[in-house]
N, C-alpha and C positions, 0 to 999 in steps of 0.2 A: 406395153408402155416402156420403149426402149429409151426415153429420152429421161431424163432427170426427174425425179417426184418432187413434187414442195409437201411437206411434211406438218403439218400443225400437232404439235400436243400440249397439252392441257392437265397437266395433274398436280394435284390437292398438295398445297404450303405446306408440307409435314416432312420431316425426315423418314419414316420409314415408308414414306407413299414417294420421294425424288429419289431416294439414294438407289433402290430396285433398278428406276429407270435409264439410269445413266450411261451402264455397260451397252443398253439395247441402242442408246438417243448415240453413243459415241459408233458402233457399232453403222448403222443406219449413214451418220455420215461419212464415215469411211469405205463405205461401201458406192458413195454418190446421191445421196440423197439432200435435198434441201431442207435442212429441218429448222423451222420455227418453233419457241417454247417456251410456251406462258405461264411466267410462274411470279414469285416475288423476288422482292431485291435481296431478302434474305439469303436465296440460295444460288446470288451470284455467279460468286466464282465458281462453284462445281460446277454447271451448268455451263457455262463459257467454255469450261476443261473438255467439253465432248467437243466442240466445234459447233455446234448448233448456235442461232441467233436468241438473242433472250429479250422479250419483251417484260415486262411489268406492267402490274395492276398494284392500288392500293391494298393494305392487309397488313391489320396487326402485327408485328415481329411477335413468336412463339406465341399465337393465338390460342394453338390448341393445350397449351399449358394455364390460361388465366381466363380464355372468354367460355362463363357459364353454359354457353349451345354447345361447346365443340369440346370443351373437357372431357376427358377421357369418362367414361361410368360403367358402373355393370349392368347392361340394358336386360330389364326384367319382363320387358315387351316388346315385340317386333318394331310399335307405332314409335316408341320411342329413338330407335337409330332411324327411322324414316324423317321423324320431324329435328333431328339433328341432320338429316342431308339437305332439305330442305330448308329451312330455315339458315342453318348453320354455312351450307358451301354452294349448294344449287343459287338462291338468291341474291347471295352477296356476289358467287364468281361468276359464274356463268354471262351477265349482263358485263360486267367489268370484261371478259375475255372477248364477246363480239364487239365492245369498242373499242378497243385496242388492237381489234386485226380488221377492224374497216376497212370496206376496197380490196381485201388481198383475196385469193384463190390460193386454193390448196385441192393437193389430189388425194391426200388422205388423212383423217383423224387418227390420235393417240391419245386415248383420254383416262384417266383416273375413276378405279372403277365407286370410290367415294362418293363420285359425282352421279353415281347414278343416270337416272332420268336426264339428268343434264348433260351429258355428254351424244343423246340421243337428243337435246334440243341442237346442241351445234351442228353433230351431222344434219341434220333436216335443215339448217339457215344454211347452211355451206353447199347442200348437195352433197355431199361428201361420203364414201364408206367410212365406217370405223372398228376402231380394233380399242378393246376395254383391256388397262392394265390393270391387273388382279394382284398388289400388297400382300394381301392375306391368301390364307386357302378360299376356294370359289365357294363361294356360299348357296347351297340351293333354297333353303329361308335365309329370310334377312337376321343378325345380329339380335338375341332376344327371345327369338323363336323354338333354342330348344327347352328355354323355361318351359315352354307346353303352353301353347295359347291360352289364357280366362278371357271368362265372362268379360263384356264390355263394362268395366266400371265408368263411374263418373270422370276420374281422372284419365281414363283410356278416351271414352268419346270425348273428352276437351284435344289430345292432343290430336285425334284423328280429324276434329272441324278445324282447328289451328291450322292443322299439315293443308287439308284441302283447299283450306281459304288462300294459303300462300300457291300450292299449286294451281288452283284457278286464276289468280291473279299472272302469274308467272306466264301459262299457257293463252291466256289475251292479249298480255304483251307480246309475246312473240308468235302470235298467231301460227300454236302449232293446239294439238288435240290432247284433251285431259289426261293423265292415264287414271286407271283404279290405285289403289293408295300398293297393292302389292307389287305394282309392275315399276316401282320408282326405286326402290333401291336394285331391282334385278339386274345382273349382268346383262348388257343391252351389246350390239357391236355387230359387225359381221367374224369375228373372230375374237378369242377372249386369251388373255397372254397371263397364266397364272407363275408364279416364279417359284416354283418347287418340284417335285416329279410326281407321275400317279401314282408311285407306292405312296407317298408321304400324305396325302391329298384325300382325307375322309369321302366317301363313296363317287370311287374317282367312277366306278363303273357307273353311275348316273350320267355320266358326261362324255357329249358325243368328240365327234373330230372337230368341232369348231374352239375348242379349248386345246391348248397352247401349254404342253406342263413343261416348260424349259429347264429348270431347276432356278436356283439363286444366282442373282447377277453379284458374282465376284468381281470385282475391278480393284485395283491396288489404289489404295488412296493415300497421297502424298499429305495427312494430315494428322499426324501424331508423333511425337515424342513415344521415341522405345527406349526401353534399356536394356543392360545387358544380360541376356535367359541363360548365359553362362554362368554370371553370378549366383543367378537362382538355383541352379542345380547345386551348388558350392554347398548353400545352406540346405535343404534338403530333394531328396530326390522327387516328390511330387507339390505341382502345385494346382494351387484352386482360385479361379476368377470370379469376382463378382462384380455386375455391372448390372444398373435397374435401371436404363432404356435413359433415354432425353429427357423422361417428360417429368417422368417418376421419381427421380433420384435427388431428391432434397432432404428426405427423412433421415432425420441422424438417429432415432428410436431403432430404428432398423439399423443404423451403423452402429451401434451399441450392441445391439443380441446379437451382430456379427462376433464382435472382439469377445464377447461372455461365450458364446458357443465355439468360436475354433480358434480363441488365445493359445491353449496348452496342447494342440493337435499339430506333430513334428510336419508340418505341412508348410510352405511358403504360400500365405494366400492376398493374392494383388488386389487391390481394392480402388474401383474408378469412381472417384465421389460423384463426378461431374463438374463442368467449371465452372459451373455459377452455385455453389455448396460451400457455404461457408464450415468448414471442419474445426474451424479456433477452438469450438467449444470445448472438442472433444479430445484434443490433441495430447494432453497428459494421460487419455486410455487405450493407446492405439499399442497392442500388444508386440512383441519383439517380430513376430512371425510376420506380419503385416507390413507389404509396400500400401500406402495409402496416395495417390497420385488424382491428378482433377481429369485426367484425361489418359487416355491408351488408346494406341494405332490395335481396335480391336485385333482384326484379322490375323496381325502380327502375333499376338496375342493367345491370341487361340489354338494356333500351333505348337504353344509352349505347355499348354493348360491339360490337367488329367479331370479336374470336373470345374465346369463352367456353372454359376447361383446366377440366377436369372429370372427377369419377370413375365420370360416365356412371350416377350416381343413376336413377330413370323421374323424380322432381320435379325433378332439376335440367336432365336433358335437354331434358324437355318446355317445360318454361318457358323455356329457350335458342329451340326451335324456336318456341313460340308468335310469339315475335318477331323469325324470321327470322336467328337467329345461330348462325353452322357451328361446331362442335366440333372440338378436342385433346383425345382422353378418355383414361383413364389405367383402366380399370373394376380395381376389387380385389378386389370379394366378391360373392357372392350372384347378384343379376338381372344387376348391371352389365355384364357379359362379353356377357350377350342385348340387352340393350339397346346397347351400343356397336358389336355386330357390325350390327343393324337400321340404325343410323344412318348406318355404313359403306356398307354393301350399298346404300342409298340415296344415298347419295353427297355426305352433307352433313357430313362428318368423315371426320378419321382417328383411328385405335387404334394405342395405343403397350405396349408391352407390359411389365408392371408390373417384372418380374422381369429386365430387360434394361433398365432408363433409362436413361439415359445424357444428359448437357447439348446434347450433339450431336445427339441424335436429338431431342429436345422441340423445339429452335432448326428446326430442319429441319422437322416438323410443321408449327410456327407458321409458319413462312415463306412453307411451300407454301401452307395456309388462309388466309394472308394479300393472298395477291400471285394467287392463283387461284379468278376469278371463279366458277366453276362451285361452290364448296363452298358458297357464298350462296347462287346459285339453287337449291340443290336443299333448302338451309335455307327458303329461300322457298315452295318445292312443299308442304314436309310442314306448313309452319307455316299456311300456306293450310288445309289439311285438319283442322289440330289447331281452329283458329276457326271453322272452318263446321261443328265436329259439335255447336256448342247448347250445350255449357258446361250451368253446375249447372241454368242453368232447365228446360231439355229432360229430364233427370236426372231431377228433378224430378217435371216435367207426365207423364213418362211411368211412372214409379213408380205415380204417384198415380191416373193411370186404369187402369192395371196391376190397383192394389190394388180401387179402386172397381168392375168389373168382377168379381174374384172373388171378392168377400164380394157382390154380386149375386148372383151364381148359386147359391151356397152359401146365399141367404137364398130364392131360387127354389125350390132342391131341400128346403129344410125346408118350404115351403109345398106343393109337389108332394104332398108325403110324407104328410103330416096326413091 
């Protein structure tokens, strides 16, 4: 396939499911590629910033923060993150993206591995191969799963006939074939692009060559207000960041047993409320130590930082490790819980547990990450691993000989055939 690819991708209106893809979407076109990318108006302008064309579909603004299906939760059942794919992004996106690229031809899919099942319905409407972008670490059970499967309750077999009614439904409209309920969230694709490396990547050894462990898409983002990390040093010589993800960061409970736990700790510690956080409240208790600001050029950021507080997000983790800095993770919903235990287990943080905080305990975390060289060096081991897995251009180069490769063959065997 020496002539130009047209590119279709498709991933899920979320920021830590676009912001992964962009280094790869910008990457892809620079390299000649024609890439189409269906997403919402939401995320615009980054999207434009690659070079890629951006179609739109209808969709909530910050859906996954206010609509009940897609709310973030801590899935206590596999069926549960299933009938949130389902229901939540398979049935609303999936129909919304084949009408909105009606008529066009593409040589190969990129799809959101959220989407599950659904991005193995676009390939099959398209003809098309596909490559599943993998958010999170690659899950061999779905989200839920390592609660340890029970009994089918009554509350489990409702949402399992729910799931299958929508999936029945879904597969007659687009006359493709049912799957079993466990084959819908599973990494589907001809190739799977997970964005971290297999050190970091729980039992990477389950996972053959068709997984893709590039590390984190770093790309510099033209999107924040810094200041100056010179000043910071002035006042004292270490600092500490705290940031709780997009979705999460409205609780000012939690910005309160900040300021009570690390007010009188000679530390400078930067605090990203977010910019939709109203802080008025609390603006008479924001200790001396404390930059309190609605926003920070992370990256920027993390450069400056000796331990990063966090909700143990896979984009805020990994972006702490790319540049060697140990974690205080607090995880709330969803991956978070799997991703804080990894970084645990490897010994470059600790986990606090959300439902038990206490000023005492956060104060104690930090201390121990602070004063206890080993939670660095092993921040240093993974972050090593996250930069030597090739980043978006590897990503990239290997898609693209991926794809070039099997539309060869496929262009062999029509020739065979004649």
């Amino acid at each position: 396939m020496d002539t130009i690819a047209h590119v279709l991708v498709v991933i899920t209106p979320a920021e830590g499911h676009v912001n992964p893809s962009l280094g790869l979407v910008t990457q892809l076109v620079d390299n000649g590629e024609q890439v189409v990318y269906v997403c919402t108006e939401e995320y615009r302008s980054r999207i434009e910033q690659t070079g890629a064309l951006l179609i739109t579909y209808p969709f909530p603004q910050d859906a996954f923060s206010h609509d009940p299906v897609l709310k973030p939760q801590e899935y206590k059942h596999p069926y549960q993150f299933t009938y949130m794919m389902v229901a939540g992004i398979i049935q609303r996106i999936i129909p919304e993206v084949l009408r909105v690229i009606e008529n066009q031809k593409f040589d190969y899919l990129i799809f959101d591995s959220l989407m599950g099942w659904g991005g193995t319905i676009l390939a099959e409407k398209l003809g098309i191969p596909a490559v599943c972008s993998i958010a999170s670490f690659a899950l061999i059970n779905p989200l839920g799963a390592e609660e340890g499967v029970k009994e089918l309750d009554t509350d489990t077999k409702e949402l399992y006939e729910a799931t299958m009614k929508i999936t029945h439904a879904l597969a007659q409209e687009f006359q493709v074939s049912v799957p079993c309920i466990d084959e819908i969230p599973a990494h589907a694709g001809e190739l799977k692009l997970v964005y971290t490396s297999r050190y970091f990547q729980p039992y990477a050894e389950k996972m053959d060559n068709r997984f893709i462990f590039s590390g984190p898409s770093i790309i510099p983002r033209q999107d924040g207000q810094t200041f100056s990390f010179e000043l910071l040093r002035e006042r004292y010589p270490q600092t500490v960041y705290i940031a709780m993800g997009t979705i999460l960061n409205k609780n000012l409970e939690f910005y309160q047993l900040c300021f009570e736990a690390f007010g009188d700790i000679p530390v400078n510690v930067v605090l990203s409320s977010g910019r939709y956080t109203d802080m008025e409240p609390l603006a008479d208790q924001i200790p001396s130590n404390f930059i309190v600001m609605p926003y920070i050029a992370q990256l920027d950021m993390l450069q400056h930082t000796d331990v990063f507080i966090t909700h143990a997000g896979m984009n805020s983790a990994s972006e702490a490790l790319y540049y060697n800095v140990p974690l205080v993770m607090i995880p709330l919903t969803s991956d978070q819980p799997l991703v804080a235990n990894r970084v645990e287990e490897l010994g470059a943080g600790i986990t606090l547990n959300k439902h038990k905080l206490s000023a005492a305990d956060m104060r104690e975390a930090l201390l121990e990450v602070l004063s206890n060289p080993s939670y660095k060096q092993q921040a240093c081991i993974i972050g090593e691993s996250l930069r030597q897995a090739g980043g978006y251009k590897r990503a990239a180069e290997m898609i693209m000989s991926h794809m070039a490769s099997f539309h060869n063959k496929i262009s062999n065997t029509k020739l065979t055939n004649k």
